[in-house]
C-alpha positions as CSV (number, residue, x, y, z in Angstrom):
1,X,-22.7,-3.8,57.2
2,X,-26.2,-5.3,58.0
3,X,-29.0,-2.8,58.0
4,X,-28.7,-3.8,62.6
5,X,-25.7,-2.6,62.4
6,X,-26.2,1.0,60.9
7,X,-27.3,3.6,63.7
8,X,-30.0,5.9,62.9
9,X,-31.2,8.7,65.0
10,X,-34.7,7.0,65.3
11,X,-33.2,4.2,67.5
12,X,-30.7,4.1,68.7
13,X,-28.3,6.9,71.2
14,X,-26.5,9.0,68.8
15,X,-23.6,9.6,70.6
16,X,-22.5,6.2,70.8
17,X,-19.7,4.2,69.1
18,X,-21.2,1.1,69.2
19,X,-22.6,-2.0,71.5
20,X,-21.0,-5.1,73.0
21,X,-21.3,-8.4,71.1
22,X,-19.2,-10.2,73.6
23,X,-18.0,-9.7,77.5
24,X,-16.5,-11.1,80.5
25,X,-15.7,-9.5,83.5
26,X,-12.4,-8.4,82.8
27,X,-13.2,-7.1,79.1
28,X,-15.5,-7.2,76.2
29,X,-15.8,-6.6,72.5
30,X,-18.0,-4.3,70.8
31,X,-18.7,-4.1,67.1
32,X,-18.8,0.1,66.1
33,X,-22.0,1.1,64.0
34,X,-21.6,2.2,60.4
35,X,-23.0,6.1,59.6
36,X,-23.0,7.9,56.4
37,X,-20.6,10.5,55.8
38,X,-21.1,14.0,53.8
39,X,-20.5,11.9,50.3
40,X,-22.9,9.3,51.5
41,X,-20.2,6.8,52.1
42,X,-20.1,4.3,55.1
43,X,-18.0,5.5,57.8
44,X,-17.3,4.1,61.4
45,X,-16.1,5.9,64.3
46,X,-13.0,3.8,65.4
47,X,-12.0,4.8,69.1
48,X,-8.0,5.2,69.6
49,X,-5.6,2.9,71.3
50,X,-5.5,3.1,75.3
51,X,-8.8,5.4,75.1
52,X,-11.3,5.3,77.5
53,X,-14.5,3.7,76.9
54,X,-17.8,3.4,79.0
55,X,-20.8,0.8,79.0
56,X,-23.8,1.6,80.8
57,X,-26.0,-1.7,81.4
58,X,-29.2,-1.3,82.4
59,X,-29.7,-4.8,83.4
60,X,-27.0,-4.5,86.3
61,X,-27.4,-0.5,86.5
62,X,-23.1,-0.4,86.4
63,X,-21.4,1.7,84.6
64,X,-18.5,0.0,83.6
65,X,-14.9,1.5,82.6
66,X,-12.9,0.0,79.9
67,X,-9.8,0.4,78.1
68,X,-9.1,0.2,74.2
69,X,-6.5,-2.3,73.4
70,X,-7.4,-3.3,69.5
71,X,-9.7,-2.3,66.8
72,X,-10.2,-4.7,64.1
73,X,-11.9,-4.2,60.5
74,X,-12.7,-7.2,58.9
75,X,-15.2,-9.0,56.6
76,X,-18.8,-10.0,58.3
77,X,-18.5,-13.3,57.4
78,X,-15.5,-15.8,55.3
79,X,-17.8,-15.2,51.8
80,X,-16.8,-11.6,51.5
81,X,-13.6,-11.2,52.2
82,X,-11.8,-8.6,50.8
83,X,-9.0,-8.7,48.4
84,X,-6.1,-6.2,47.0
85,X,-7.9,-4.6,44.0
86,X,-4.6,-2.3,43.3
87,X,-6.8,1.0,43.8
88,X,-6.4,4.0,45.3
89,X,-8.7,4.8,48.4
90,X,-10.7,7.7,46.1
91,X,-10.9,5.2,43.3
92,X,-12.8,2.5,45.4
93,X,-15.2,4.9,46.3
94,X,-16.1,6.0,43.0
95,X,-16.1,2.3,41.0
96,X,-16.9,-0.5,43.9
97,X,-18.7,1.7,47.3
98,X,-20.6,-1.5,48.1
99,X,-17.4,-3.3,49.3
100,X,-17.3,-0.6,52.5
101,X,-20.3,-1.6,53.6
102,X,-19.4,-5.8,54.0
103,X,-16.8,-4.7,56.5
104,X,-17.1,-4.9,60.2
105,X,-15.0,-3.3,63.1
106,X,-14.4,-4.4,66.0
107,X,-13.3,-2.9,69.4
108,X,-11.4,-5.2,72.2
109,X,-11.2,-3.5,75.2
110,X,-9.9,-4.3,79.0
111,X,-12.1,-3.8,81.9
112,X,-10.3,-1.0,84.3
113,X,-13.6,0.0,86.6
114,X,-17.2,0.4,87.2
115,X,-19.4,2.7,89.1
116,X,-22.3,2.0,91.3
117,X,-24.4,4.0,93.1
118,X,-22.9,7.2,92.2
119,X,-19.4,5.9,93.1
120,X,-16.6,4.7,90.8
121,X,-14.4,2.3,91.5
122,X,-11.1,1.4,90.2
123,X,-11.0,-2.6,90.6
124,X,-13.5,-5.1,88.5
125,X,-16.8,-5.2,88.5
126,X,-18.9,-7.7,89.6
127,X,-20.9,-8.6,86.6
128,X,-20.2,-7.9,83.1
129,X,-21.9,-5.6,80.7
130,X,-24.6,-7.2,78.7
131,X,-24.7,-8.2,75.2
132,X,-26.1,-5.4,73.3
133,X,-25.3,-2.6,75.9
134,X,-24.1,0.5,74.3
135,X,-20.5,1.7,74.1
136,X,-19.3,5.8,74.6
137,X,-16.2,7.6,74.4
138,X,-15.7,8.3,78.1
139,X,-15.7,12.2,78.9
140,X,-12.5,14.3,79.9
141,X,-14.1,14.9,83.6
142,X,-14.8,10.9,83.7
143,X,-11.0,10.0,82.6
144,X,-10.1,12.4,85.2
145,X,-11.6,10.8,88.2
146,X,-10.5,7.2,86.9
147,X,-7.0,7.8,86.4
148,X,-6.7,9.4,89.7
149,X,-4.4,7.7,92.2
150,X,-3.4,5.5,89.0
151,X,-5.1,1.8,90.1
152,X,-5.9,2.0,86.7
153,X,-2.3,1.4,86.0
154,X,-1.7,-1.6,88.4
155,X,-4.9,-3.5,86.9
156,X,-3.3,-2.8,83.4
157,X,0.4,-4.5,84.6
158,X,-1.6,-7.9,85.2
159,X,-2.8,-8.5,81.7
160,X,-1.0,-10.5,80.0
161,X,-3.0,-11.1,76.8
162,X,-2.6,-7.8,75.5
163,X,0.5,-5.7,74.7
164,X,0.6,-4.3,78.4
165,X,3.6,-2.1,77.9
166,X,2.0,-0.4,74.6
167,X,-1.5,0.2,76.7
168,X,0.2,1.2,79.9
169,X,1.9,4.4,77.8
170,X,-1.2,4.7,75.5
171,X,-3.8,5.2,78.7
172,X,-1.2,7.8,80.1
173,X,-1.6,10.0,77.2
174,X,-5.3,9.8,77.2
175,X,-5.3,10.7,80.8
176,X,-2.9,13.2,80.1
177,X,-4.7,14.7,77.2
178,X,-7.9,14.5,79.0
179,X,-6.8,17.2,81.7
180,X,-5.4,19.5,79.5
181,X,-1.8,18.4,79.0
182,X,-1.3,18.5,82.8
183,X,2.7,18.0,83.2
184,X,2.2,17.3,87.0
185,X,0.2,14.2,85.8
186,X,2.9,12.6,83.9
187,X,5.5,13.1,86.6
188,X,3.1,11.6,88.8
189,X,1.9,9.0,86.3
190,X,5.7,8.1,86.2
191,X,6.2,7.9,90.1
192,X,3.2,5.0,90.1
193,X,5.3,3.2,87.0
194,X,8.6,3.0,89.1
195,X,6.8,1.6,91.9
196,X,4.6,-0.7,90.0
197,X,8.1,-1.6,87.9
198,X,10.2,-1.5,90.5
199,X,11.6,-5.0,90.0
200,X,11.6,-4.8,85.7
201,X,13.8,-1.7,85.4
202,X,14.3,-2.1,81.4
203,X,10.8,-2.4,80.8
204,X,10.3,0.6,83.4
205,X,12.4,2.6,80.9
206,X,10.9,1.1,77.5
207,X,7.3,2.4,79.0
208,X,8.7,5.9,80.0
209,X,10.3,6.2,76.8
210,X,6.9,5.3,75.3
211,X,5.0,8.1,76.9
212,X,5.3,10.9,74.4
213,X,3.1,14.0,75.4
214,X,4.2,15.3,72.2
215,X,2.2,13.3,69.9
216,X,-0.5,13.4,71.4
């Protein structure tokens, strides 16, 4: 990674992931910073599939509610790319530790909300986060108030450029996770489903079936 890319605790907000190299209104993408771990190694905090993720932008003063639907490590640019080497994870650490560091990872995520004034709102905002705006791990107590009366769910079922089925299960065990492993949630998390699905009944079942407390 590029010496912008690495976050320090001299510039930058230490507990972000991140900032957004590209957005729209209904998502963005974020490239994660690269840290050092304990053996001095790059590392990058990769956020999890359906998590929930928050931009603050101080050019529109929204905070803006997003949901994880890829993370992608790649090469910076097409004259590094990486190849199989036929080494163990331990062994590429000890012989070639510059190759972690021309990798990149990015962070697509789907636009579920945005507050304002003090007061969230589940639908999408009406400008995008900027370009360089930092990315968090939204808090428990934030998921909390999101997720409540699932329109969260409802903006999810209208994406169609993501795997929407996947996401829709994904978010509920974030939410579900983020209250403790509330069992009332899911039973209502799976009340909203049937009414959103109410017309798909296979698919209905394939996202139940998907929604594994569990695993969690």
């Amino acid at each position: 990674m590029s010496a912008k890319n690495t976050k320090t605790s001299v510039d930058t907000k230490t507990d972000a992931l991140g900032e957004v190299v590209s957005s729209s209104i209904t998502g963005l993408v974020a490239e994660c910073w690269t840290v050092e771990d304990a053996d001095g190694m790059p590392s990058v905090q990769k956020p999890r599939f359906g998590s929930f993720l928050t931009i603050d932008s101080e050019e529109t003063g929204l905070r803006i509610y997003a949901v994880v639907f890829n993370v992608i490590t790649g090469p910076q640019d097409n004259m590094h790319r990486p190849s199989a080497l036929g080494l163990t994870r331990e062994r590429l650490k000890a012989e070639q530790p510059h190759i972690f560091s021309l990798l990149r990872t990015e962070v697509h995520a789907v636009t579920v909300g945005y507050k304002s004034g003090g007061i969230a709102y589940n639908h999408l905002p009406p400008q995008p986060p900027e370009v360089h705006d930092f990315v968090y791990l939204a808090g428990n107590s934030e998921i909390q108030t999101l997720t409540e009366g699932f329109e969260f769910l409802r903006l999810l079922t209208t994406i169609s450029s993501v795997p929407t089925d996947e996401l829709l299960a994904a978010s509920v065990r974030e939410a579900y996770q983020a209250r403790g492993n509330d069992y009332q949630f899911l039973i209502e998390a799976g009340q909203s489903l049937s009414h959103l699905l109410r017309s798909d009944y296979d698919r209905l079942l394939s996202v139940l079936r998907k929604i594994k407390p569990q695993t969690v």
